[in-house]
DRENDO-1510 file (C-alpha; in Angstrom, 1 decimal, always signed):
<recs>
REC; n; res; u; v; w
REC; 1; UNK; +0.0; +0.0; +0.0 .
REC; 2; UNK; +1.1; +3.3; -1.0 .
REC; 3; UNK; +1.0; +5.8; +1.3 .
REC; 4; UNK; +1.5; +8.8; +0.0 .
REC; 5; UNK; -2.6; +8.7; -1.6 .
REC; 6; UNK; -3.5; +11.8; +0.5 .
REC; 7; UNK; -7.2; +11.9; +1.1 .
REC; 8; UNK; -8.2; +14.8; -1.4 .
REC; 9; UNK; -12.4; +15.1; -1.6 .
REC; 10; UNK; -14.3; +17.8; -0.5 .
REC; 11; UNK; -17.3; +15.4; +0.4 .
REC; 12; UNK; -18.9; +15.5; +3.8 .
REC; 13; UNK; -17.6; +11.7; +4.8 .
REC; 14; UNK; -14.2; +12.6; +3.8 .
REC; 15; UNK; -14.5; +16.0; +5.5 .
REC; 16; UNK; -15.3; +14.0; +9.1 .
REC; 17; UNK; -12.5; +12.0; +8.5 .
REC; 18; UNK; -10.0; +14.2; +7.9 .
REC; 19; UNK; -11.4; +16.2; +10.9 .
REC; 20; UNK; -10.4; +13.1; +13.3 .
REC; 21; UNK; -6.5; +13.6; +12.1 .
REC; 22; UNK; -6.7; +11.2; +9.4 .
REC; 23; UNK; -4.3; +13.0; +6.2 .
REC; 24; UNK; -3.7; +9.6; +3.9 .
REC; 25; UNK; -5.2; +6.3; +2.6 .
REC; 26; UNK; -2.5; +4.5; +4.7 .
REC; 27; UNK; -3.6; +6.6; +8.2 .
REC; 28; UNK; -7.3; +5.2; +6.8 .
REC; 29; UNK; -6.8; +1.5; +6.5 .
REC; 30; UNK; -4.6; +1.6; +9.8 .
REC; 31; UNK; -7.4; +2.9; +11.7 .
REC; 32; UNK; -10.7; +1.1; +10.1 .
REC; 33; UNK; -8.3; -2.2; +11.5 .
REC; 34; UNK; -8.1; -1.2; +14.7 .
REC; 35; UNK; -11.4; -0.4; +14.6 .
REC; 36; UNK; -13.6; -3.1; +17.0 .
REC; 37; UNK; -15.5; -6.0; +15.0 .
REC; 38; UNK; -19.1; -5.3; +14.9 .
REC; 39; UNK; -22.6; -5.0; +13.1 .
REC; 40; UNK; -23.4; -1.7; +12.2 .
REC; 41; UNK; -27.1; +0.0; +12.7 .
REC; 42; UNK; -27.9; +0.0; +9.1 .
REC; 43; UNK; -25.7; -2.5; +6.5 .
REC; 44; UNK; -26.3; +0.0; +3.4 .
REC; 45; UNK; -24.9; +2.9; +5.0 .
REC; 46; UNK; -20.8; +2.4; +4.7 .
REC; 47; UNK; -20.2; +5.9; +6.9 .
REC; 48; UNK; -21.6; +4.5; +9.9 .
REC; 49; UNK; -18.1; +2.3; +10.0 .
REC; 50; UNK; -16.7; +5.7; +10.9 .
REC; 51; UNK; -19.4; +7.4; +13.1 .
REC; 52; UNK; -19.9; +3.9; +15.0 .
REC; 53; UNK; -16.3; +3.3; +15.1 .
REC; 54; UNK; -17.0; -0.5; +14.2 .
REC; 55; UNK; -17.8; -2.6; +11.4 .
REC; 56; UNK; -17.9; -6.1; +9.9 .
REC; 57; UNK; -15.6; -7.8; +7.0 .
REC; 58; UNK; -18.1; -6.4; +4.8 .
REC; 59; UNK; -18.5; -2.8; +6.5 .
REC; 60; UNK; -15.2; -2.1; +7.0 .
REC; 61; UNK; -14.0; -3.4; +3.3 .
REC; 62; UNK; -16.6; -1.9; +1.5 .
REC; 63; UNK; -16.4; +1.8; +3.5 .
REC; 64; UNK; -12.7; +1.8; +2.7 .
REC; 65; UNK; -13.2; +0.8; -1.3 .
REC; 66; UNK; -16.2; +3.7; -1.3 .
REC; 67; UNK; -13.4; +6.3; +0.5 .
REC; 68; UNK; -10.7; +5.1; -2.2 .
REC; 69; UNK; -13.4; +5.9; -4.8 .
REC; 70; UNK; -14.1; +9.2; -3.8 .
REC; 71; UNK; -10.7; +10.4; -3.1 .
REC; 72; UNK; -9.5; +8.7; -6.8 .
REC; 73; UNK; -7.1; +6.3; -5.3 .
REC; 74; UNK; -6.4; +3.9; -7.8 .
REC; 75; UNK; -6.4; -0.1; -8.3 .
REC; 76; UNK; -8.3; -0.6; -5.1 .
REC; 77; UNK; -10.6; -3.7; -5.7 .
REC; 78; UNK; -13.0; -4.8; -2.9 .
REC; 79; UNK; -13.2; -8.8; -3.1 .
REC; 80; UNK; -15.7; -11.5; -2.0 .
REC; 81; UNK; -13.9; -14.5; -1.4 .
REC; 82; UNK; -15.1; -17.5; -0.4 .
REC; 83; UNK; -12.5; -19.6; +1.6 .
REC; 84; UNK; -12.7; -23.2; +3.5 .
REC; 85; UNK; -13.2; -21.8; +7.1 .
REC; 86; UNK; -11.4; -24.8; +8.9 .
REC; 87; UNK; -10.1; -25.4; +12.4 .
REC; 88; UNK; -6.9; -24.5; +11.2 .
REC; 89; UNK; -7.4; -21.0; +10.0 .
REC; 90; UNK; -10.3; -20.9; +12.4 .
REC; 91; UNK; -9.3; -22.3; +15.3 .
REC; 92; UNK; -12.2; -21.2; +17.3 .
REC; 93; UNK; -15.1; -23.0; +15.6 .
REC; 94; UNK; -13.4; -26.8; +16.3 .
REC; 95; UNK; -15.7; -27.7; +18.1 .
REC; 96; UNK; -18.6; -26.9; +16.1 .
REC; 97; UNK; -17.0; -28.7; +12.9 .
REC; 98; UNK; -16.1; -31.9; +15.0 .
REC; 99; UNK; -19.3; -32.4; +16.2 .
REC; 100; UNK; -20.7; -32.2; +12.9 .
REC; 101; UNK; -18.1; -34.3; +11.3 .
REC; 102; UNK; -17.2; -31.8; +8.9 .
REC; 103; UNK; -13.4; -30.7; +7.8 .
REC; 104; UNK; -14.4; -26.8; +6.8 .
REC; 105; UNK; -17.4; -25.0; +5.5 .
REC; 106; UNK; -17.4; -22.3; +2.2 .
REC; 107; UNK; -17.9; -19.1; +4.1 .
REC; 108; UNK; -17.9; -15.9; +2.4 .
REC; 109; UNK; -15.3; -12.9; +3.3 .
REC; 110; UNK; -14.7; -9.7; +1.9 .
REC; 111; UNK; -11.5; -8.1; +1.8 .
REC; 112; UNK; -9.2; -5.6; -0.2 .
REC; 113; UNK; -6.8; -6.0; -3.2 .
REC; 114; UNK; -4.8; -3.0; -3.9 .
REC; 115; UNK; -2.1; -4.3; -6.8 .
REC; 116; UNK; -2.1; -8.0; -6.2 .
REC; 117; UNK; -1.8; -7.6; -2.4 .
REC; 118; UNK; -4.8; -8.8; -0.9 .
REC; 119; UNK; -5.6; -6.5; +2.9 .
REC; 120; UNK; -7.7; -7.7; +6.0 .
REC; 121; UNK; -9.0; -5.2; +7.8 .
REC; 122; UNK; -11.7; -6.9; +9.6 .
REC; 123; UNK; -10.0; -6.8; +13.1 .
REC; 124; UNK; -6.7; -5.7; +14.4 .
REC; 125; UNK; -5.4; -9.1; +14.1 .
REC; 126; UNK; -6.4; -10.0; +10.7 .
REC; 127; UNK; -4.5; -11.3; +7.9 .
REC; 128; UNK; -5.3; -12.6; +4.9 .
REC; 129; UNK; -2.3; -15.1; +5.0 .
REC; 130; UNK; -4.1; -17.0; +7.6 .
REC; 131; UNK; -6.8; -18.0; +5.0 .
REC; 132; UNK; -4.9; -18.0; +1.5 .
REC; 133; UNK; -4.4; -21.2; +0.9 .
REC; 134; UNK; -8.4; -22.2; +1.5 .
REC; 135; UNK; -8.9; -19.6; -0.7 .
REC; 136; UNK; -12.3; -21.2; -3.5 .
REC; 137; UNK; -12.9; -18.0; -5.6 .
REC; 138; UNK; -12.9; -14.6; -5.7 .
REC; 139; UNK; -15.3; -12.1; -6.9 .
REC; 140; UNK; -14.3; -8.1; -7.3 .
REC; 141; UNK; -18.1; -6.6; -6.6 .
REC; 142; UNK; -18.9; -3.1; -5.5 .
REC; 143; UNK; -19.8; -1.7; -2.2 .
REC; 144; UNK; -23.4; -1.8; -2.5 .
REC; 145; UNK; -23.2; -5.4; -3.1 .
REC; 146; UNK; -22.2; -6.4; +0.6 .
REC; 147; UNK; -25.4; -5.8; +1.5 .
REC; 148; UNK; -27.6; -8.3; -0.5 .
REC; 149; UNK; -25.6; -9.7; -2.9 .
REC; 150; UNK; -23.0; -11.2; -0.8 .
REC; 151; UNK; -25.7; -13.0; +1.4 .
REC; 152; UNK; -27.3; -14.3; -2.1 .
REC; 153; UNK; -24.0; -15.5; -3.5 .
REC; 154; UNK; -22.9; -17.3; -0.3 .
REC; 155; UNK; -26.3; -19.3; -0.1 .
REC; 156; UNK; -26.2; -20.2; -3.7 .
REC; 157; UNK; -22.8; -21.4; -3.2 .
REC; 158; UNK; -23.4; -23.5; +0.1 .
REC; 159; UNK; -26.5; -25.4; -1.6 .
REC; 160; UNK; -24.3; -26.1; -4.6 .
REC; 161; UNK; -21.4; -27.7; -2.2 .
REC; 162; UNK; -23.7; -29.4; -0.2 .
REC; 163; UNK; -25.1; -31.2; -3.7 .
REC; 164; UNK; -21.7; -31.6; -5.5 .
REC; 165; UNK; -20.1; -33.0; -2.3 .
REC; 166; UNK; -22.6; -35.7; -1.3 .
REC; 167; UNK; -23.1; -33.2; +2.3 .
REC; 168; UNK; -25.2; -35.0; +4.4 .
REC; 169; UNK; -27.0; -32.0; +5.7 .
REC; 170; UNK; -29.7; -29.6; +4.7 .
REC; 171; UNK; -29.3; -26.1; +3.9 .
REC; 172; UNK; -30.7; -25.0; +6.5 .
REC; 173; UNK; -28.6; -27.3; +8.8 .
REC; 174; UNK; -25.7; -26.1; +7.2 .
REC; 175; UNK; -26.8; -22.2; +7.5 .
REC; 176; UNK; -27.6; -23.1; +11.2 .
REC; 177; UNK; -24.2; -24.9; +11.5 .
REC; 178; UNK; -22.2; -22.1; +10.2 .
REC; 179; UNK; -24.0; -19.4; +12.7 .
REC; 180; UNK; -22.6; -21.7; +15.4 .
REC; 181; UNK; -19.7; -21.5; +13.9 .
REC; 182; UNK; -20.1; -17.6; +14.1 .
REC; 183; UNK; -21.3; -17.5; +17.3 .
REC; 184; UNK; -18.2; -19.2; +18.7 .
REC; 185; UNK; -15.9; -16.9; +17.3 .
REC; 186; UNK; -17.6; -14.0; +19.3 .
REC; 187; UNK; -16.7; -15.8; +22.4 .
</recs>
């Protein structure tokens, strides 16, 4: 990442930002990590990631990609991924997956490429390394598209793997199975 993109745009979200001591793209995705995991108030609007001072994979990617937008900063690319979330790169939700006899589960992630380097923000810990190599596909999609689209996609792609790999389990099982999954690593 390059930091010498200063944040240039007049516009009011840019405006509040810079107000908080926040010059350059780099300041930016520094603090949007260290910024705590959690569900903002309303999903469509991607400024409440900086008036809540929180957000989701999906918040926090897709505010930064609509900031990089605005203030022309080029060759940022927000991605849905969908990766084999597993004990190992997911250590918390072992349990869950043992008792269900299952090795990993497609879950859907959303994350930056700037250049061929893919960035986690999605906590101050994150890193896409941990995941890379469970990596299924990726998707470039817009900001907007975190909010329904996403959801869509990963449901359509979780009833296909449960058909094409003889899953013994429902959808709905498997929805339910993953949200335990979840729930875990909010523990």
């Amino acid at each position: 990442m390059k930091p010498e993109y200063n944040l240039s745009s007049n516009d009011v979200l840019t405006r509040l930002v810079k107000a908080n001591n926040i010059k350059d793209w780099l300041d930016l995705v520094n603090h949007t990590k260290a910024l705590p995991y959690g569900r903002n108030t309303n999903r469509k609007d991607f400024s409440l990631v900086w008036k809540e001072q929180k957000g989701t994979c999906s918040s926090k990617h897709a505010f930064l990609k609509y900031m990089a937008d605005l203030n022309g900063i080029p060759n940022i690319d927000l991605i849905l991924g969908m990766y084999k979330m597993n004990v190992i790169n997911t250590p918390k939700i072992g349990t869950v997956l043992a008792k269900y006899h299952l090795d990993y589960i497609p879950e859907a992630h959303c994350y930056l490429n700037s250049n061929g380097q893919r960035i986690d923000v999605t906590s101050a810990n994150s890193d896409f390394g941990n995941f890379k190599d469970d990596i299924l596909l990726e998707k470039t999609i817009q900001p907007e598209q975190v909010v329904k689209y996403k959801v869509d996609f990963h449901k359509a792609y979780l009833k296909n793997w449960i058909i094409d790999n003889d899953i013994p389990f429902s959808f709905e099982d498997i929805w339910d199975i993953r949200e335990q999954c979840i729930a875990n690593l909010s523990d």
